[in-house]
C-alpha positions as CSV (number, residue, x, y, z in Angstrom):
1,X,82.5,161.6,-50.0
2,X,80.0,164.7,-50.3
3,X,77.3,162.4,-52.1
4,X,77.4,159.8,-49.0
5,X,77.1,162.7,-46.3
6,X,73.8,164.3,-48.3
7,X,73.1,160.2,-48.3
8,X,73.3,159.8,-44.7
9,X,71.9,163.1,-43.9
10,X,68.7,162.3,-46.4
11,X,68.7,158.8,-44.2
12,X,68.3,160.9,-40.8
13,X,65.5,163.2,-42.0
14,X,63.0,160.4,-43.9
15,X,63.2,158.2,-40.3
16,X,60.9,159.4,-37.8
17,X,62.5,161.0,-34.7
18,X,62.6,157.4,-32.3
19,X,61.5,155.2,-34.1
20,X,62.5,151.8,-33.0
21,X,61.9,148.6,-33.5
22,X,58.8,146.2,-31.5
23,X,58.6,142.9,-30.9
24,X,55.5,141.2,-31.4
25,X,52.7,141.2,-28.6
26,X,53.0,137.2,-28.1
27,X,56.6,137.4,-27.7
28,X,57.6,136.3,-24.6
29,X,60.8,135.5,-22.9
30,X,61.5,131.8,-21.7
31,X,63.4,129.7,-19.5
32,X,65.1,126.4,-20.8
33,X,65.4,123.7,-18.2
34,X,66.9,120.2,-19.0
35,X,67.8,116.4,-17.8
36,X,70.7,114.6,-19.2
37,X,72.6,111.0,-19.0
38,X,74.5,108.7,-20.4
39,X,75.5,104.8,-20.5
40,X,76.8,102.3,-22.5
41,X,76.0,99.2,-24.8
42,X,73.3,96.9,-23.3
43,X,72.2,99.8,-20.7
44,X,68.6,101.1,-20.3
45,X,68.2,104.6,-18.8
46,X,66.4,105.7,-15.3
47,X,63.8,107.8,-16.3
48,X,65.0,111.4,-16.3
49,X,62.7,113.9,-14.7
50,X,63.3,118.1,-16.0
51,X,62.7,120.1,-13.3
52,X,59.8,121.6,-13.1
53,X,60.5,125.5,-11.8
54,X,57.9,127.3,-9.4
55,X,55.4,129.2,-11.0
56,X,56.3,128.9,-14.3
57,X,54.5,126.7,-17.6
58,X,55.2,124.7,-19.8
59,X,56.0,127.4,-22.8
60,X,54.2,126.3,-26.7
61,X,56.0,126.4,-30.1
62,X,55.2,129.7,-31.4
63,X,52.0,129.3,-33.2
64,X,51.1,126.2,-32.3
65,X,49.4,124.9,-28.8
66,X,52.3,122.2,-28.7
67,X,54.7,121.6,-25.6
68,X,58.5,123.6,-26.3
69,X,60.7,120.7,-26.0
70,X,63.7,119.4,-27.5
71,X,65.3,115.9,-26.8
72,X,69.1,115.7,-28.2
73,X,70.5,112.0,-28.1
74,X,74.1,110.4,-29.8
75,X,74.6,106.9,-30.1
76,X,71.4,103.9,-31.7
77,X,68.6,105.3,-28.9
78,X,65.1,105.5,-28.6
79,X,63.9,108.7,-26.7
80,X,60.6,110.3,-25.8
81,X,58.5,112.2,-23.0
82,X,56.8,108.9,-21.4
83,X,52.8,109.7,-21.7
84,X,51.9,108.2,-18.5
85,X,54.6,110.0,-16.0
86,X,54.2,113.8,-17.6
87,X,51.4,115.9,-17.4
88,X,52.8,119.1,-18.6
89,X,51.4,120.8,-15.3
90,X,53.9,119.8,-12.9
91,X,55.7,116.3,-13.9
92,X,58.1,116.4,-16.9
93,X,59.9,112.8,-17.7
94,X,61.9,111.8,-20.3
95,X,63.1,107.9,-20.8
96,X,65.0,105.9,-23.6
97,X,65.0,102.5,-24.2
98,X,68.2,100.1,-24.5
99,X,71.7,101.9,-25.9
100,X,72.7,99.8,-29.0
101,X,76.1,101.5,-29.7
102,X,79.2,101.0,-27.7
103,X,78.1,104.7,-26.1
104,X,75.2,106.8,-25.8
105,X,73.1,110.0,-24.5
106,X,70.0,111.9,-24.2
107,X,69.2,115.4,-23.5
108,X,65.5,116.1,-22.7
109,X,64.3,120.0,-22.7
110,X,61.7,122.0,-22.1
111,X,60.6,125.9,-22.0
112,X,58.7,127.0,-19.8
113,X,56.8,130.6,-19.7
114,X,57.3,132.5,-16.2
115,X,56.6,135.9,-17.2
116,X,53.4,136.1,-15.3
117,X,51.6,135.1,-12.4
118,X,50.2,131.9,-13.0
């Protein structure tokens, strides 16, 4: 019991008086926005436009220059970002092709950066 006090109290004195830790300079906080749907055998998906929020853009991978996006599907789908509708600047759309299992789904996301004026 006396050996884990002088321990602790050896602990206290060695860390400098508030210290803390920092998060790194790039690190920045986002904001996750998203379109979903779903349909059955046969069906082919609407395109699905993410909302694209006011002020804000498109956030990158960390350490990379590459859009922060995520697309979630269930069931036989095909999924991507369509090229020719999104421009990363203010259009964002996702689309599928035909669903080839009884049920399917697709969740398209994307972070975007609104921490400063843009």
């Amino acid at each position: 019991m006396f050996s884990a006090f002088i321990s602790l109290m050896l602990l206290i004195l060695v860390l400098p008086y508030g210290a803390s830790a920092q998060e790194p300079e790039d690190s920045r906080a986002t904001t996750e926005l998203s379109c979903s749907f779903s349909m059955e055998k046969g069906d082919t998906a609407q395109p699905c436009q993410v909302p694209f929020p006011q002020g804000c853009l498109v956030a990158s991978i960390p350490g990379t220059k590459q859009p922060w996006t995520t697309i979630s599907k269930a069931g036989r789908l095909q999924c991507r970002f369509d090229e020719r509708e999104t421009d990363w600047k203010t259009k964002i759309v996702g689309s599928c092709g035909q669903c080839q299992t009884v049920r399917c789904s697709a969740h398209f996301s994307v972070r975007f950066d609104c921490s400063a004026p843009h």
